[in-house]
C-alpha positions as CSV (number, residue, x, y, z in Angstrom):
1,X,1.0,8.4,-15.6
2,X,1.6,7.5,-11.8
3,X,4.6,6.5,-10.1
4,X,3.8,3.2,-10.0
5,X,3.8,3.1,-13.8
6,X,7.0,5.2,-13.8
7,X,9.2,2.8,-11.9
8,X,7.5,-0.2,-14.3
9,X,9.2,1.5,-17.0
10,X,12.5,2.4,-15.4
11,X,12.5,-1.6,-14.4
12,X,11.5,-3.4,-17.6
13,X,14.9,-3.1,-19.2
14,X,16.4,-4.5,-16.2
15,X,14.4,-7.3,-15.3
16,X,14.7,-8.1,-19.1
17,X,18.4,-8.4,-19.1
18,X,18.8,-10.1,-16.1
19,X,20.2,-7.0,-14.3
20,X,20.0,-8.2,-11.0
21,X,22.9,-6.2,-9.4
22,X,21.4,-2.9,-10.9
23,X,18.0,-3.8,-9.7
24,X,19.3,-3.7,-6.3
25,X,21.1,-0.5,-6.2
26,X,18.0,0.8,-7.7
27,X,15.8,-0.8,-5.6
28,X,17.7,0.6,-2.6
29,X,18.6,3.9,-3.7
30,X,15.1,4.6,-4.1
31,X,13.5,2.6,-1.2
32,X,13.0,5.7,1.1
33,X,14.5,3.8,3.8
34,X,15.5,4.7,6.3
35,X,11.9,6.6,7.3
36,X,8.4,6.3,7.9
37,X,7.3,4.6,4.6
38,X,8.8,2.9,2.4
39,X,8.3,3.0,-1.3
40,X,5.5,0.7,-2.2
41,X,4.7,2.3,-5.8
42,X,7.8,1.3,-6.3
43,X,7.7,-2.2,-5.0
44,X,4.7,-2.7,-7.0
45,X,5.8,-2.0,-10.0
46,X,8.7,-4.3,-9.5
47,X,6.1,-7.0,-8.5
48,X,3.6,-5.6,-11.9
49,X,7.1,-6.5,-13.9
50,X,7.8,-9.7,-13.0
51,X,4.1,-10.8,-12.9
52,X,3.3,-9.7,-16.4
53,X,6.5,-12.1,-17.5
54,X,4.1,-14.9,-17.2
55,X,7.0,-17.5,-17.6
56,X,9.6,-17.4,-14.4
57,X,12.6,-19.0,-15.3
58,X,14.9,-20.6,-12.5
59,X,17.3,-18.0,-12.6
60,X,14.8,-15.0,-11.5
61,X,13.0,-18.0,-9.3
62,X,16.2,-18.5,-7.6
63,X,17.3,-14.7,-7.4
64,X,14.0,-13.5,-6.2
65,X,14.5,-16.2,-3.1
66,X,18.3,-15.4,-2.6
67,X,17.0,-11.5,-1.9
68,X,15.2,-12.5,0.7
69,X,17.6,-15.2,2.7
70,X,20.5,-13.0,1.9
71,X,19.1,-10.1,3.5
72,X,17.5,-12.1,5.9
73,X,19.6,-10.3,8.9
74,X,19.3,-6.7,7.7
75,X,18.3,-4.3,10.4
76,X,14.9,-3.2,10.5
77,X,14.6,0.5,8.4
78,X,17.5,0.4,6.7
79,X,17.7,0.7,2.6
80,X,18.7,-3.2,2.4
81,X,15.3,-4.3,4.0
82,X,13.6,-2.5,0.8
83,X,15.1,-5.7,-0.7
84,X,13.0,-9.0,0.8
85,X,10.4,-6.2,1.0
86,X,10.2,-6.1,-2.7
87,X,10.8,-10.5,-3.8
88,X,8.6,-11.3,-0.8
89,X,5.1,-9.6,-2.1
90,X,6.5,-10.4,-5.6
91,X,6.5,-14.1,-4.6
92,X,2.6,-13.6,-4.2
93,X,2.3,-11.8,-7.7
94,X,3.7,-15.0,-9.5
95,X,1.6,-17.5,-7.4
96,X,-0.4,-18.0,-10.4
97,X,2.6,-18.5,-13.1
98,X,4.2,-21.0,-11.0
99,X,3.9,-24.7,-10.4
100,X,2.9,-26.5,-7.6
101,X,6.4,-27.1,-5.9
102,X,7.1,-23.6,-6.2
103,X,3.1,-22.5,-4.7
104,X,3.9,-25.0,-1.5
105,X,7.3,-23.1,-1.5
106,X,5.9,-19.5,-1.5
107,X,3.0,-20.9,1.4
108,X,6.0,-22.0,3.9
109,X,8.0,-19.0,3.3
110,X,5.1,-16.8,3.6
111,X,4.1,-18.5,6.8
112,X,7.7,-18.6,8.2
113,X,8.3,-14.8,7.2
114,X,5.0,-14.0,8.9
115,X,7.1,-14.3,12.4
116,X,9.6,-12.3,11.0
117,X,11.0,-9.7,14.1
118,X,10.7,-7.2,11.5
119,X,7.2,-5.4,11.0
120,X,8.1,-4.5,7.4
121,X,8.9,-7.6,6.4
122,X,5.6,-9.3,8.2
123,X,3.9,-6.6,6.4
124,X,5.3,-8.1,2.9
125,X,3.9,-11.3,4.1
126,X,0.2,-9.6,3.8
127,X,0.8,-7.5,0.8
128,X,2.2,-11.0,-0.9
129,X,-1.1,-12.9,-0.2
130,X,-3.3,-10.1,-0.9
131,X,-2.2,-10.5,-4.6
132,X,-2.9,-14.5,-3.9
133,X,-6.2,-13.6,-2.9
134,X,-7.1,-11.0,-5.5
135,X,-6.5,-13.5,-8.2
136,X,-8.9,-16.5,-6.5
137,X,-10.1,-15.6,-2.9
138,X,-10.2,-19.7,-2.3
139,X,-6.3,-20.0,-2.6
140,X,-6.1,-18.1,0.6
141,X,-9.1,-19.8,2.4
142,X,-7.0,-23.0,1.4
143,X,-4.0,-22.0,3.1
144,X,-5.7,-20.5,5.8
145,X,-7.7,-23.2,6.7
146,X,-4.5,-25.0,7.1
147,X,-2.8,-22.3,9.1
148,X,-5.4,-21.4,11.8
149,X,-5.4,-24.2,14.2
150,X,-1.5,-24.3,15.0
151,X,-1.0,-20.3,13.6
152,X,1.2,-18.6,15.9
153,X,0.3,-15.1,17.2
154,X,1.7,-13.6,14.2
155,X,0.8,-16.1,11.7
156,X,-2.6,-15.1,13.2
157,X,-2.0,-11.2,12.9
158,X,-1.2,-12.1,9.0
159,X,-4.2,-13.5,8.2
160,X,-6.1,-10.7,9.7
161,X,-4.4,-8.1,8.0
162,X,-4.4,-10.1,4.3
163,X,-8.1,-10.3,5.2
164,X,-8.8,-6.8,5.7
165,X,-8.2,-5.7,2.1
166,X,-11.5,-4.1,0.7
167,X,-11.0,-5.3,-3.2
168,X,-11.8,-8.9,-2.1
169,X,-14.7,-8.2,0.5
170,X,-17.3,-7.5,-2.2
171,X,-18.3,-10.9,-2.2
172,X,-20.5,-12.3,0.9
173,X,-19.0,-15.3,1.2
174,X,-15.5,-13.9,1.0
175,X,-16.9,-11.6,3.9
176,X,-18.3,-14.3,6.0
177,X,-15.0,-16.4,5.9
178,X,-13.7,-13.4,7.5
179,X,-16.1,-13.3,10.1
180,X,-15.5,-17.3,10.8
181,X,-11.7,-16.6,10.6
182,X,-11.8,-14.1,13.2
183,X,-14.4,-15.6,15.5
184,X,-11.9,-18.6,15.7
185,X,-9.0,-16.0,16.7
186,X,-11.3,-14.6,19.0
187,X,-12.3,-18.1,21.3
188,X,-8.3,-18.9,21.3
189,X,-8.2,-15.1,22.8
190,X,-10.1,-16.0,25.4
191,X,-8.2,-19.0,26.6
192,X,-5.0,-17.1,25.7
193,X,-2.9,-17.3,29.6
194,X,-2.2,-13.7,30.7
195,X,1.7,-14.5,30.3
196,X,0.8,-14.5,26.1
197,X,-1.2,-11.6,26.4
198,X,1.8,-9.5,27.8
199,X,4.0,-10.4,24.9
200,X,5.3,-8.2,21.6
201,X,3.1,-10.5,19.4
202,X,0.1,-10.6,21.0
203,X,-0.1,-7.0,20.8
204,X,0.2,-6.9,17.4
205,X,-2.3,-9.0,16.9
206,X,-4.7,-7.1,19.1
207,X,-3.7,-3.9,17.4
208,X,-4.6,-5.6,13.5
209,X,-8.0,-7.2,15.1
210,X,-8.6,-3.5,16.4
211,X,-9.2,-2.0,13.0
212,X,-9.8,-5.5,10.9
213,X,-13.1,-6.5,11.9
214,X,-14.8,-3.0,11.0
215,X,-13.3,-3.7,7.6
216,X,-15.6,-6.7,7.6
217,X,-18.4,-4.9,9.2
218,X,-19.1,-2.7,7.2
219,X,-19.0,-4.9,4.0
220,X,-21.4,-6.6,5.7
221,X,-23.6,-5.1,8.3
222,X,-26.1,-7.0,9.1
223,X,-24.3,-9.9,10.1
224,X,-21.2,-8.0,11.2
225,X,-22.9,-6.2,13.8
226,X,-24.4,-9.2,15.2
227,X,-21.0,-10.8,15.2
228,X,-20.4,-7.3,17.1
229,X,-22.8,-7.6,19.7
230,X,-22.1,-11.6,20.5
231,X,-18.8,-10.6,21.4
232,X,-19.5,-7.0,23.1
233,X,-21.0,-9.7,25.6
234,X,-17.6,-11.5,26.6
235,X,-16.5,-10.6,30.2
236,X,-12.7,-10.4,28.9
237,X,-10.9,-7.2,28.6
238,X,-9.0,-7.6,25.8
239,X,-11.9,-8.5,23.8
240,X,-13.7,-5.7,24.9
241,X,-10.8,-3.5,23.9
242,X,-10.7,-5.2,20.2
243,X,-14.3,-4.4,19.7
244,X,-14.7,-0.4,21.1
245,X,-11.9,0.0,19.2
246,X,-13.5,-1.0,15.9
247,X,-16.6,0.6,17.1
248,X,-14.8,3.8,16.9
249,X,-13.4,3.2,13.3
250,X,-15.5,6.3,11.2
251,X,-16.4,3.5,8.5
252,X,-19.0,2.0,11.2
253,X,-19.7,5.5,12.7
254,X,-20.3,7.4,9.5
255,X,-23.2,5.2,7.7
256,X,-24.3,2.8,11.2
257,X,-24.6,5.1,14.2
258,X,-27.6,3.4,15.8
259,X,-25.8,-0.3,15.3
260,X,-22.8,1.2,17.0
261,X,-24.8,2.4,19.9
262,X,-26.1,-0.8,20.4
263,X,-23.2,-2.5,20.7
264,X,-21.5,0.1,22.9
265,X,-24.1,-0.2,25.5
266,X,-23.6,-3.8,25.4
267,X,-19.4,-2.8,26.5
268,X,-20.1,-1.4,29.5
């Protein structure tokens, strides 16, 4: 039995009685916060808890949302941001069990948490619509769709990451969203004014687009690496940067050597 099923045990009881006070000393005590990672089997099996309820009533509705505004000012690392952590990538594990008010209230929390300051919390943003998307990959193309045009540099850095999540690229046309996604990221890059470019959030943007795209890639060669070498050919630094970078990734290197020459000699 893993860890993850462990901590579903430990949390059944609890979530069952309505023990939301104990679930957050529990889910702090055991966050592994402050440090490097955080506990995600343990998140997960909150999230595998609640999800297999089916029903949410308004009371765990209501709790799962007050965890995240009430904690909404806890400093990055520290136990209490184990808490949003936790009800924001749950809020993507109901998606399905919930109605449609309650879907257009996960979408703008989502998008609004996506600009969080904190990474960890930006992170949960991902992790929350990676369970969307593993359910029905055209609930996130939906909200996506909607996002891209007026997405923020962040917003834009989520739907990379959520994106980049192998289970889902196993279908082409999954794969070729990605591709369309990122080649719209890509053009507003390249009339992105310098001032942007200098800025906390645009380089975490460049920094998911720096391994994201090789996810893609390699899913789908072929097309990927022509998607490579259109923009190897782009006189703009940044660009260039995104692309060697991915070119270095040992998914592409491993199993497409001669495609990654190709594209290298079309960098310098």
């Amino acid at each position: 039995m893993g860890k993850r099923e462990e901590y579903r045990i430990q949390l059944e009881p609890l979530i069952s009685k309505s023990a939301f006070e104990e679930l957050e000393d529990m889910l702090i005590a055991n966050s592994n916060l402050p440090g490097p990672r955080g506990n995600l089997e343990l998140a997960y099996g909150f999230a595998d808890c609640i999800k297999d309820m089916q029903y949410i009533d308004d009371n765990l509705w209501q709790i799962l949302n007050e965890w995240i505004e009430l904690f909404e000012n806890t400093s990055s690392d520290g136990p209490k941001e184990f808490i949003p952590f936790c009800a924001i990538q749950t809020l993507g594990a109901i998606f399905t069990c919930v109605d449609s008010e309650k879907k257009e209230r996960i979408i703008e929390l989502f998008q609004a948490k996506a600009n969080d300051s904190r990474w960890r919390i930006r992170e949960a943003v991902a992790i929350g619509l990676q369970w969307i998307e593993e359910e029905n990959f055209k609930e996130v193309e939906l909200i996506f769709n909607k996002w891209i045009d007026d997405a923020s540099l962040l917003e834009r850095r989520a739907i990379i990451a959520t994106l980049a999540h192998p289970p889902v690229l196993h279908d082409k046309d999954n794969v070729l969203f990605c591709l369309e996604i990122t080649e719209r990221i890509l053009k507003d890059i390249i009339n992105l004014e310098r001032e942007f470019r200098r800025t906390e959030e645009f380089r975490v943007l460049r920094k998911g687009l720096e391994y994201a795209i090789s996810v893609f890639v390699a899913k789908l060669p072929n097309e990927g690496f022509e998607f490579l070498k259109k923009w190897a050919r782009k006189d703009d630094p940044d660009i260039k940067k995104i692309i060697k970078s991915n070119l270095g990734k040992s998914r592409l290197t491993k199993k497409f050597g001669q495609q990654v020459n190709e594209v290298l000699v079309l960098l310098t």
